[in-house]
Chimera marker file (.cmm) of the C-alpha trace (Angstrom):
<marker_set name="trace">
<marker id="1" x="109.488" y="124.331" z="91.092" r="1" g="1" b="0" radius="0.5"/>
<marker id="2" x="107.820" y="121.273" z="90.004" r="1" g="1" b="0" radius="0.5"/>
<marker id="3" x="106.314" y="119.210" z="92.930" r="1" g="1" b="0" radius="0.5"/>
<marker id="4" x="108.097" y="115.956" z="93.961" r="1" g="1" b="0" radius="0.5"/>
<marker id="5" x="106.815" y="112.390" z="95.295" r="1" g="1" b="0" radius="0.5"/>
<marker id="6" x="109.038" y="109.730" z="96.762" r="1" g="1" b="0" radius="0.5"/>
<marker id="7" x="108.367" y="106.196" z="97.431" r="1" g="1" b="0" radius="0.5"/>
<marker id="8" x="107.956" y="105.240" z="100.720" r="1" g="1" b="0" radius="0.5"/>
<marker id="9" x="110.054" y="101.856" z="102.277" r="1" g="1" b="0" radius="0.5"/>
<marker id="10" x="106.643" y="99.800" z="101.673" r="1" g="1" b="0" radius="0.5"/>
<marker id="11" x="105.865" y="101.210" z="98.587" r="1" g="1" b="0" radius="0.5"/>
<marker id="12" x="109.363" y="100.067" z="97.229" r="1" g="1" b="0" radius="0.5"/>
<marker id="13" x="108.188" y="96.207" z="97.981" r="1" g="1" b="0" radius="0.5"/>
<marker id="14" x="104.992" y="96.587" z="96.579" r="1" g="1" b="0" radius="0.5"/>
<marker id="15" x="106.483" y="97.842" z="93.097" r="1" g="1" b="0" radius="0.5"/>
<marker id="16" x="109.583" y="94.858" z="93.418" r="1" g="1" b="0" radius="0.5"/>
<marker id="17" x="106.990" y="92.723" z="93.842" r="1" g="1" b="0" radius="0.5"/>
<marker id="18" x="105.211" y="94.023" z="90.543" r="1" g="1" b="0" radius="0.5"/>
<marker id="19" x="108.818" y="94.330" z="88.797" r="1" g="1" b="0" radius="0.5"/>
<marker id="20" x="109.539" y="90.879" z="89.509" r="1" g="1" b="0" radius="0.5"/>
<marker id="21" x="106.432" y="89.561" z="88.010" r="1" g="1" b="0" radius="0.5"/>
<marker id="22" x="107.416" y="91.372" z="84.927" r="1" g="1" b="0" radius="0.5"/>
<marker id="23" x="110.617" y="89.622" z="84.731" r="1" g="1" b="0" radius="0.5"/>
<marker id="24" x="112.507" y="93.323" z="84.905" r="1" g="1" b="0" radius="0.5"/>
<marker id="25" x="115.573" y="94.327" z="86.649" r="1" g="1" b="0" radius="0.5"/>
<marker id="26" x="115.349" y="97.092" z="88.878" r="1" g="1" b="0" radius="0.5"/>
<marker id="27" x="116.815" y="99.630" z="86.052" r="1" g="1" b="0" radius="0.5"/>
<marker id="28" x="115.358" y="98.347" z="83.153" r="1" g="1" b="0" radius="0.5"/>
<marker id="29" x="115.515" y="100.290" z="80.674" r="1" g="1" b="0" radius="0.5"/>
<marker id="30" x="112.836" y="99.133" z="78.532" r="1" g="1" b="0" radius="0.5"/>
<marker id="31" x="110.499" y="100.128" z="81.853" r="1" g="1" b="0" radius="0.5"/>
<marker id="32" x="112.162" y="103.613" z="81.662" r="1" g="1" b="0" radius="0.5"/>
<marker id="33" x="111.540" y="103.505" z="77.563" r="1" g="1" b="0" radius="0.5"/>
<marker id="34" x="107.814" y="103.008" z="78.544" r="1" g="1" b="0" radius="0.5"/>
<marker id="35" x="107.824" y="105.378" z="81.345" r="1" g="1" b="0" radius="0.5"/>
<marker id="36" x="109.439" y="107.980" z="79.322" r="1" g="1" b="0" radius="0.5"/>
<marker id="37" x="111.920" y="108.703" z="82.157" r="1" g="1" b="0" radius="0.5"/>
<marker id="38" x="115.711" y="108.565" z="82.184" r="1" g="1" b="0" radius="0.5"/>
<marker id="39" x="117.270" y="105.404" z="83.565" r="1" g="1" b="0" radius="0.5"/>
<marker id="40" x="118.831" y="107.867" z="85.890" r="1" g="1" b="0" radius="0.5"/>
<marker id="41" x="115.432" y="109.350" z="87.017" r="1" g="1" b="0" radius="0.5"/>
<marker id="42" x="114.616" y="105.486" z="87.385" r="1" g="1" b="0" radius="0.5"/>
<marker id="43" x="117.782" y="104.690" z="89.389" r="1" g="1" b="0" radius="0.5"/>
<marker id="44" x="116.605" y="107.933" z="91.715" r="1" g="1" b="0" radius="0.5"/>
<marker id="45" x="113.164" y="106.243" z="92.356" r="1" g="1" b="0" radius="0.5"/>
<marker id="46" x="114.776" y="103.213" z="93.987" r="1" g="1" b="0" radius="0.5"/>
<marker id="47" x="116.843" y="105.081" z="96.262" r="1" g="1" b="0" radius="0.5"/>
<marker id="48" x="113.636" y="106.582" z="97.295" r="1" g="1" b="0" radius="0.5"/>
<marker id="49" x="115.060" y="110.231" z="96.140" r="1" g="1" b="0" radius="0.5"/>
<marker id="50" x="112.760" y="112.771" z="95.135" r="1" g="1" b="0" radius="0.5"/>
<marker id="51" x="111.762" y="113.112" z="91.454" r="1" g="1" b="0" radius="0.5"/>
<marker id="52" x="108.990" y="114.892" z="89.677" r="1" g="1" b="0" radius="0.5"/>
<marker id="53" x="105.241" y="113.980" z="89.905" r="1" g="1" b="0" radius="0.5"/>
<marker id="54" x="104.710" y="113.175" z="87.009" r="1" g="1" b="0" radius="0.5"/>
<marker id="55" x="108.255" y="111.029" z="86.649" r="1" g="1" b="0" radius="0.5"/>
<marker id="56" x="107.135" y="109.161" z="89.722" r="1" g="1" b="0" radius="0.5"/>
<marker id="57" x="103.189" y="108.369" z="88.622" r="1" g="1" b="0" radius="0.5"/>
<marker id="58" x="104.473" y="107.111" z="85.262" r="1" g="1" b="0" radius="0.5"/>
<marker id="59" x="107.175" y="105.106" z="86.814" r="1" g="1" b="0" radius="0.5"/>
<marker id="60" x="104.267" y="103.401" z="89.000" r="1" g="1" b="0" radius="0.5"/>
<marker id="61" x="101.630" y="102.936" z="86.237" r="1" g="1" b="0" radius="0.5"/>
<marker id="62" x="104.088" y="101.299" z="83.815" r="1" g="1" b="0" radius="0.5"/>
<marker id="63" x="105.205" y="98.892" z="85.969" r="1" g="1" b="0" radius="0.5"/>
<marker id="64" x="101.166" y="98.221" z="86.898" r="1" g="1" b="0" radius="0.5"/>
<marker id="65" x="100.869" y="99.444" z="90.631" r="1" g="1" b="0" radius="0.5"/>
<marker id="66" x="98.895" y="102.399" z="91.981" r="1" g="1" b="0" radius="0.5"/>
<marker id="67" x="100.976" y="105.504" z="92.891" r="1" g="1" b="0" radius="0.5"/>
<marker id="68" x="99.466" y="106.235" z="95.883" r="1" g="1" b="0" radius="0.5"/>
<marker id="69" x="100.176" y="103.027" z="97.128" r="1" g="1" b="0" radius="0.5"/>
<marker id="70" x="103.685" y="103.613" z="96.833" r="1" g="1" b="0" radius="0.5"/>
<marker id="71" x="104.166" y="107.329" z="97.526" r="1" g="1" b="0" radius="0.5"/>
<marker id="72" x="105.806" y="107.901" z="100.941" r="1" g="1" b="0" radius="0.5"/>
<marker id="73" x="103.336" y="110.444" z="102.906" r="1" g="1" b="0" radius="0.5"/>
<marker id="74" x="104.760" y="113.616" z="104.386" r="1" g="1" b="0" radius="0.5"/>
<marker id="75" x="104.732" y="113.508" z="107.972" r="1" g="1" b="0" radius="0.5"/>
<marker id="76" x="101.917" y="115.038" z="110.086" r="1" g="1" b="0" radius="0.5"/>
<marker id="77" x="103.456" y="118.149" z="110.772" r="1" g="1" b="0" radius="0.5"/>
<marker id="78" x="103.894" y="119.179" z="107.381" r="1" g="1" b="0" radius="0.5"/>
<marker id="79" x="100.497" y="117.876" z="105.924" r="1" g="1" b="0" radius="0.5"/>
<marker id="80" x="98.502" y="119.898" z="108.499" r="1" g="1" b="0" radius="0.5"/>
<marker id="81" x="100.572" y="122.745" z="109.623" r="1" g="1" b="0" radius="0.5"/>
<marker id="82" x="97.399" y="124.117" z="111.196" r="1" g="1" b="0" radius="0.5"/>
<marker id="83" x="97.955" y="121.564" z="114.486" r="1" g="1" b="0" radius="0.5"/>
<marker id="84" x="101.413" y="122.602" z="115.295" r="1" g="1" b="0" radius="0.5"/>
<marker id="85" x="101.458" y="122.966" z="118.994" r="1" g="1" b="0" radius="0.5"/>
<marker id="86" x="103.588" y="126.113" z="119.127" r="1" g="1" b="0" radius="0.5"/>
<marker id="87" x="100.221" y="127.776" z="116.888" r="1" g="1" b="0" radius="0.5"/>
<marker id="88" x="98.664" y="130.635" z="118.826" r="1" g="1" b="0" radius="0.5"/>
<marker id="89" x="95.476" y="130.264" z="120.834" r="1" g="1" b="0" radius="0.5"/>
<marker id="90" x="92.601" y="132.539" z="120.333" r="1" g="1" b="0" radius="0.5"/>
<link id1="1" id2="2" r="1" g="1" b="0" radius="0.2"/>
<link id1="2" id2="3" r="1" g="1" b="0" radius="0.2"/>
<link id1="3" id2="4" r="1" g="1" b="0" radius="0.2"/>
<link id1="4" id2="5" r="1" g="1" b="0" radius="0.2"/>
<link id1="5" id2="6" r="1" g="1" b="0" radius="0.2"/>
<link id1="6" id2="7" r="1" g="1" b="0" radius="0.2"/>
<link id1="7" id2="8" r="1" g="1" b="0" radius="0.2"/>
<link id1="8" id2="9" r="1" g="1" b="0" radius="0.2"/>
<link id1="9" id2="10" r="1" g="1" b="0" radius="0.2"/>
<link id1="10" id2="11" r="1" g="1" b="0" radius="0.2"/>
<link id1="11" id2="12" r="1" g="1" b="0" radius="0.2"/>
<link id1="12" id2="13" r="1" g="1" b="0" radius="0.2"/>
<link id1="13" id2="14" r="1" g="1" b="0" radius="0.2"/>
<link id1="14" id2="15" r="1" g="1" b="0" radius="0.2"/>
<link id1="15" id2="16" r="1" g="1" b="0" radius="0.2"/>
<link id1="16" id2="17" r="1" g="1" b="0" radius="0.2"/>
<link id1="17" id2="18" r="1" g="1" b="0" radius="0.2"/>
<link id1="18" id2="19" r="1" g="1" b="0" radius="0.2"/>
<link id1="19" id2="20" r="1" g="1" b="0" radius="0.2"/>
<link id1="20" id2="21" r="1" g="1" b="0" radius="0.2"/>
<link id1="21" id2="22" r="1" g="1" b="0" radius="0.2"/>
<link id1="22" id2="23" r="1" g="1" b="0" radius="0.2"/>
<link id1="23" id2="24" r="1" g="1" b="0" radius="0.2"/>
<link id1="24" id2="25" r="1" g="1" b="0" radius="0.2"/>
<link id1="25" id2="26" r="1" g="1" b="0" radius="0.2"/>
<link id1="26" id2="27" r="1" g="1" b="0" radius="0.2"/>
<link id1="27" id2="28" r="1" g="1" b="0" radius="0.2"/>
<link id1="28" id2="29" r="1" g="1" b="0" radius="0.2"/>
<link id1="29" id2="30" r="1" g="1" b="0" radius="0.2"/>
<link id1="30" id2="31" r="1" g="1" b="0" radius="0.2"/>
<link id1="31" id2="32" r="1" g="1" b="0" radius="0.2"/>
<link id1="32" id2="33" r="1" g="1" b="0" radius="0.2"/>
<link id1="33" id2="34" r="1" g="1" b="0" radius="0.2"/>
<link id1="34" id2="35" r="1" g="1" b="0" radius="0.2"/>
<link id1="35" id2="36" r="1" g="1" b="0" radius="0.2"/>
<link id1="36" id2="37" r="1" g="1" b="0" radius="0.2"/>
<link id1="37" id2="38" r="1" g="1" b="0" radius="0.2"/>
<link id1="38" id2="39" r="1" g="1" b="0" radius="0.2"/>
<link id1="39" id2="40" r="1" g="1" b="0" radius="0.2"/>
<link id1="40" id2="41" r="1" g="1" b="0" radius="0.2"/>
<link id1="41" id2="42" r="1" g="1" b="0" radius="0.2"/>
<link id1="42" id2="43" r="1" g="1" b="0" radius="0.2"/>
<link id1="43" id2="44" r="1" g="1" b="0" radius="0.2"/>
<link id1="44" id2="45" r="1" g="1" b="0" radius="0.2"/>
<link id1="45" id2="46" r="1" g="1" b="0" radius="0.2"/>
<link id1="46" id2="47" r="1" g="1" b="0" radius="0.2"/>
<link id1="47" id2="48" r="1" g="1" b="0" radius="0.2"/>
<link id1="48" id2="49" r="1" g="1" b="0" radius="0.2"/>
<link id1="49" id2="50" r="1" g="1" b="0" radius="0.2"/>
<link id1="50" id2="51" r="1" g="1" b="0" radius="0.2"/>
<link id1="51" id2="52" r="1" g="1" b="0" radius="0.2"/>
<link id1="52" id2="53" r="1" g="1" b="0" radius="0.2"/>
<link id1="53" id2="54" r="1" g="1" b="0" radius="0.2"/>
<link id1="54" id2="55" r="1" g="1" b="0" radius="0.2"/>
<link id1="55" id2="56" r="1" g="1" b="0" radius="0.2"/>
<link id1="56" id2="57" r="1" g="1" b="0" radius="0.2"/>
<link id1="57" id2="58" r="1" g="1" b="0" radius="0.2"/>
<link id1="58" id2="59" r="1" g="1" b="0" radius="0.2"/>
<link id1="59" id2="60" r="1" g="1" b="0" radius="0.2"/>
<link id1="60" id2="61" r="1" g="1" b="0" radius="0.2"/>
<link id1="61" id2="62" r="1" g="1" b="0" radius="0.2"/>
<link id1="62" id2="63" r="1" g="1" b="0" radius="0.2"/>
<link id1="63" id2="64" r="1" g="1" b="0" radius="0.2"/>
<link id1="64" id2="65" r="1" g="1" b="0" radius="0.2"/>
<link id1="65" id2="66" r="1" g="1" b="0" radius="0.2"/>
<link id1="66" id2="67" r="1" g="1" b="0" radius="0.2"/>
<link id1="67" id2="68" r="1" g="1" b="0" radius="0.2"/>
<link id1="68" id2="69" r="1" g="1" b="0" radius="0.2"/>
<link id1="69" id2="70" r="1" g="1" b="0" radius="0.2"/>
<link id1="70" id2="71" r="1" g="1" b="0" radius="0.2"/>
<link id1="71" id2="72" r="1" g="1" b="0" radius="0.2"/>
<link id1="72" id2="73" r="1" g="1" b="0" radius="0.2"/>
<link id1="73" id2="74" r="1" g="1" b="0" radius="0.2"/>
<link id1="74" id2="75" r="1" g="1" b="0" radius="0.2"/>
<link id1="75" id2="76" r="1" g="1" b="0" radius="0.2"/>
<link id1="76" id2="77" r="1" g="1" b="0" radius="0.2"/>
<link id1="77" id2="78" r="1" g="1" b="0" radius="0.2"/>
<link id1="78" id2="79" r="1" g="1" b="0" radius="0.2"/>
<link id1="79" id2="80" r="1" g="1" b="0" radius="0.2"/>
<link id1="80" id2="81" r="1" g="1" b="0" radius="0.2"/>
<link id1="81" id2="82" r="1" g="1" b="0" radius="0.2"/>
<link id1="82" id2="83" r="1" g="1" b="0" radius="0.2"/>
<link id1="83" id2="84" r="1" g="1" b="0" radius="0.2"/>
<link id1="84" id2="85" r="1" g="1" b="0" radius="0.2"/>
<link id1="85" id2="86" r="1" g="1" b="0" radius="0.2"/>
<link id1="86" id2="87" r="1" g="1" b="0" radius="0.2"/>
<link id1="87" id2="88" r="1" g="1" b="0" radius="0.2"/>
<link id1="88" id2="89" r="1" g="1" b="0" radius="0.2"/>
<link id1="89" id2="90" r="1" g="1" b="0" radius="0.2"/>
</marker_set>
């Protein structure tokens, strides 16, 4: 399985704010033409869905923003499972 990104809520206002200056619409699909993604896999993006890495990157360099600015983090728990509190002590 390919690995996924979403945008986060900030994210999302960072790229409108990029899209805007641009002069696109949301689903344009001359940004999904230079993205090489489906309008679809656009449409996805803004709903802050889950779509490939590489769909989601390309997505955020065409329209001129950083990903990782706009990638919604996974929460603690999953990003370090080491520091659950139910882990064992030694």
């Amino acid at each position: 399985m390919a690995a996924t990104l979403k945008a986060s809520q900030k994210g999302l206002g960072i790229v409108e704010t990029a899209r805007c200056q641009k002069g696109w619409v949301q689903r344009e699909k001359a940004w999904a033409d230079l993205a090489e993604v489906s309008e679809s896999t656009l449409g996805r993006f803004w709903l802050q869905r889950a779509i490939k890495s590489d769909n989601f990157k390309s997505i955020c360099e065409t329209v001129g923003v950083n990903w990782n600015d706009i990638v919604e983090e996974p929460p603690l728990e999953i990003a370090n499972p080491l520091s659950s509190p139910n882990r064992l002590s030694s």
